[in-house]
N, C-alpha and C positions, 0 to 999 in steps of 0.2 A: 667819119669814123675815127676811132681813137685809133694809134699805131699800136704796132706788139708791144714795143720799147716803152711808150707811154702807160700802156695796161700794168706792163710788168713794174715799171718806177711807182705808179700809184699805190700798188696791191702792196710794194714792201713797203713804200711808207706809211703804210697804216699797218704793217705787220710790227714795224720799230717803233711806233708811237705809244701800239698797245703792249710790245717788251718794257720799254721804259714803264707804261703804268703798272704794269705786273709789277716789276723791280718795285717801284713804288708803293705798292700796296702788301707786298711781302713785308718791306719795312715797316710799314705804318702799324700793321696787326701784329707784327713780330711772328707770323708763321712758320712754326715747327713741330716736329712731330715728337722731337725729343722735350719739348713742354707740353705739348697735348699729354703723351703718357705722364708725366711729372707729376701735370695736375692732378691725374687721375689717384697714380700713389699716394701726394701729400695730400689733397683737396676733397678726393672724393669726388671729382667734380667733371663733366663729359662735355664742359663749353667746348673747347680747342679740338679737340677730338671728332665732336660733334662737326664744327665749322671745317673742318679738313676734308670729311668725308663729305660735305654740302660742295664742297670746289667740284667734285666728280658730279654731284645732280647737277649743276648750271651744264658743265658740260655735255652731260646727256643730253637735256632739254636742247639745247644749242646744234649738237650734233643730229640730233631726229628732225628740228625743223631744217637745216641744211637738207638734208637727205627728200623730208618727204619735197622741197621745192626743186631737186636735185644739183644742190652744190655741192655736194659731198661727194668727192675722191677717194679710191680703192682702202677701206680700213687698214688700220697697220697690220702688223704679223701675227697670227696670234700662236703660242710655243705651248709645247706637249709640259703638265706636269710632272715632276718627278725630284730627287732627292738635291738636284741642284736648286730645285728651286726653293726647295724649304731651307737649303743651307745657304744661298745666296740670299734670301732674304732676312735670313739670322745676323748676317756677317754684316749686311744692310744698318740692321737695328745696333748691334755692337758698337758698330764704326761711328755713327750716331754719338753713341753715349761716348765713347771717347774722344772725339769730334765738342761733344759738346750741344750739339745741332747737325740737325737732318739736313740735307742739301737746300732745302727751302732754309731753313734757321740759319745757314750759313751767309749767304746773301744775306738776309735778316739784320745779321750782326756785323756784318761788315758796314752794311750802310748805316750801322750804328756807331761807326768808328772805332771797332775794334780790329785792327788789324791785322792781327796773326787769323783772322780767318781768312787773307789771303792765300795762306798757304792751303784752304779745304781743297780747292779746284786743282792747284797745282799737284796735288796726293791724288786729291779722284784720276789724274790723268794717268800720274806715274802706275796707280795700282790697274788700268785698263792695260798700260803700255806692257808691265810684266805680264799680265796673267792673260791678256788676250792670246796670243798664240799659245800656252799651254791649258787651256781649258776649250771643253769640246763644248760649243752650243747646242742649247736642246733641239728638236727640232719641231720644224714648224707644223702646227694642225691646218690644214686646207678646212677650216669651218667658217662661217661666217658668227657673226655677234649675236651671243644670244639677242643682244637689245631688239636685233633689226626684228625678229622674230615676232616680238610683242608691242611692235612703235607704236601702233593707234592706241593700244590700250593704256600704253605708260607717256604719251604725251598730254593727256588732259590732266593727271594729277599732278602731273610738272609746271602746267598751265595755271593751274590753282595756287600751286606752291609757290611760284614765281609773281603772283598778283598780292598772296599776302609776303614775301618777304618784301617786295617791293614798298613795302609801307615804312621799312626800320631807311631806307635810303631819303626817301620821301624826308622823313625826319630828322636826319643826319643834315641834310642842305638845308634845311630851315633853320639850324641852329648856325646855321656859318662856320665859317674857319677852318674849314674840311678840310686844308692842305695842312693844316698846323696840329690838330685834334689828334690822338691816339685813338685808331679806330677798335671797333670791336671786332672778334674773331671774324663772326659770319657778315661784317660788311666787308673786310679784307679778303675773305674768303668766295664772297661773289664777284669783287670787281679781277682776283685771279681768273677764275673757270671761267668767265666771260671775255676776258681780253686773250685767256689758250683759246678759246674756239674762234675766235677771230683772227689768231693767227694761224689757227691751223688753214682755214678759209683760205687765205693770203699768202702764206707762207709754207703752208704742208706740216708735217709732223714735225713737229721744232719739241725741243728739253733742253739747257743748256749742259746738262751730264751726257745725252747724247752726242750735242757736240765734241764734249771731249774726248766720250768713245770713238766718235768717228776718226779724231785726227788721230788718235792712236792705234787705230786700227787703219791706217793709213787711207780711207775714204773722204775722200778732199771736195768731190761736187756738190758744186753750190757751197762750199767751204766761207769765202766771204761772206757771202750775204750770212752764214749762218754766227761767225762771229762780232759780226756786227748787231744782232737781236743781241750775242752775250754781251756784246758791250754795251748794248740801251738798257737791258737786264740789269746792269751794274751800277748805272748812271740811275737809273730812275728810284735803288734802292738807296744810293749815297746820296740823294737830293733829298730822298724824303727824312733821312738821319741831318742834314745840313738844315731844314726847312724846323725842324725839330732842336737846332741848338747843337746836337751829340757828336758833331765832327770834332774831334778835336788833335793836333799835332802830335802824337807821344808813341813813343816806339814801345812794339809787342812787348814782352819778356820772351826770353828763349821758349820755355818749357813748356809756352801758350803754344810758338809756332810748331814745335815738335811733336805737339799732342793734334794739332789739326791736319799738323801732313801724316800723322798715323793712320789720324782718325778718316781722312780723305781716302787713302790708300787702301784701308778694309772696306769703307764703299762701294769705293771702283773696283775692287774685285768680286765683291757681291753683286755687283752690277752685272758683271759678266756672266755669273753662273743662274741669274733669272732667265733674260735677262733683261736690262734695264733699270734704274734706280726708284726712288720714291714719289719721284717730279712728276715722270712719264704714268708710274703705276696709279697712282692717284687720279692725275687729270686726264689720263688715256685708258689704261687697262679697265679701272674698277669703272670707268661711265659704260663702256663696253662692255663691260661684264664678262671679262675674259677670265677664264679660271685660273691660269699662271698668276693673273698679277693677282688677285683678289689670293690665292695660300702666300704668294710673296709677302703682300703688305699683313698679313693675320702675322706671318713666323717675325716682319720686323717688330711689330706690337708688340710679341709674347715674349721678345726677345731685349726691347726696351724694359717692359716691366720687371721681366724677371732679375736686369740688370740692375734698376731703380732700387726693387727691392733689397736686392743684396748690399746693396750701397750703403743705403738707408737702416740698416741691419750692423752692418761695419763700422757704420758712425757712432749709434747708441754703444755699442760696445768699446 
């Protein structure tokens, strides 16, 4: 029989294998929620949009078969609706747009080699480190997930759904070059929600924004192992920016790093008053079907667009 020590070394290196391809796959699709809405304003158009909200179906699907084989571990927290969370989920979408990129698009463009979005994470922290102890957490509902409620009936159209999207990857390797190639949203967007449920498997409830909550909220267990996913998270997104040509040597400008430690900072305070950010709400909350994150992520939408707009409005004039 395997030892503890051995179980536990295997289980995180396939939890770090699958950080790095996520990192990886964030780059390659350019996953953000602040060009999912973008498109939506200039384009007309619900590809990005569409493929973000497809990251939370693999994970359902992912999640329900766990569960019906019984690997699946106590679901997260699920937290009471209320005015924090529509304004945390506002301050979400704002921070976003003066960010530039969502927590997902930050990564994104880092491993694109732009480097003032080094400073995103460093602001998400700062803004958990202020406003954590002056903001009261909602509190939590003793419910279980709506999902578990309806598992048999909603895993065979998952089943379905998964056998035809399975055909655009099919085809994606046939063409070769798949490390080099600009993918499409929804193949970036499966091989994310599939490498989270695999490390949730392995690893437990991992977001790298959680991490930063946790160390500002002074919760240190399991602290390494958790910043070492962020740091395969980060490797696996600058590899696929390095494999792509986009690394290149040249320092930020100020006004880039000023605008992402801003834009970091209203984040991580939005973070706080869901809470949780975009990462978690997406690949955790909305596969679960938890009410909090599903009004969170609607108020950061209505709150990108409505940003977009006025933007877009400000320019013409």
């Amino acid at each position: 029989m395997m030892s503890a020590f051995a179980i536990v070394s295997t289980s995180f290196a396939v939890a770090l294998l699958c950080a790095v391809l996520m990192g990886y796959a964030i780059q390659r699709g350019a996953t953000c929620m602040v060009a999912a809405v973008e498109e939506v304003v200039n384009a007309r158009k619900l590809t990005r949009l569409a493929a973000m909200l497809e990251a939370g179906l693999w994970v359902m699907g992912g999640v329900l078969v766990a569960r019906v084989f019984g690997h699946l571990a106590m679901p997260p927290a699920n937290y009471e609706v209320g005015l924090a969370t529509v304004s945390g989920g506002a301050l979400l979408g704002l921070g976003a747009l003066v960010n530039r990129a969502c927590v997902f698009g930050a990564i994104a463009k880092l491993g694109s080699g732009k480097w003032a979005y080094c400073m995103t994470p460093v602001g998400f922290y700062l803004g958990c480190l202020t406003a954590g102890p002056r903001l009261a957490r909602p509190l939590q509902v003793a419910s279980s997930s709506l999902l578990f409620d309806a598992e048999l009936a909603v895993l065979v159209p998952l089943a379905l759904y998964a056998l035809w999207r399975g055909r655009s990857v099919v085809g994606a390797l046939r063409k070769g070059d798949v490390l080099r190639r600009i993918w499409a949203p929804h193949q970036a967007t499966m091989v994310i929600g599939l490498a989270f449920v695999v490390m949730l498997l392995t690893a437990g409830n991992w977001a790298y924004t959680q991490v930063l909550a946790d160390v500002a909220n002074g919760m240190i267990t399991g602290l390494t192992f958790k910043l070492l996913l962020f740091a395969g998270l980060l490797s696996g997104a600058i590899a696929g920016g390095w494999t792509a040509g986009l690394i290149q040597p040249t320092m930020p400008a100020w006004r880039d790093v000023l605008r992402c430690l801003l834009g970091g900072m209203m984040m991580g305070i939005g973070s706080m008053l869901v809470p949780g950010s975009n990462d978690s709400l997406i690949l955790l909350g909305l596969p679960l079907v938890q009410p909090f994150a599903l009004v969170a992520l609607a108020s950061m939408v209505v709150a990108l667009f409505a940003g977009l707009l006025i933007e877009r409005r400000l320019a013409r004039a």
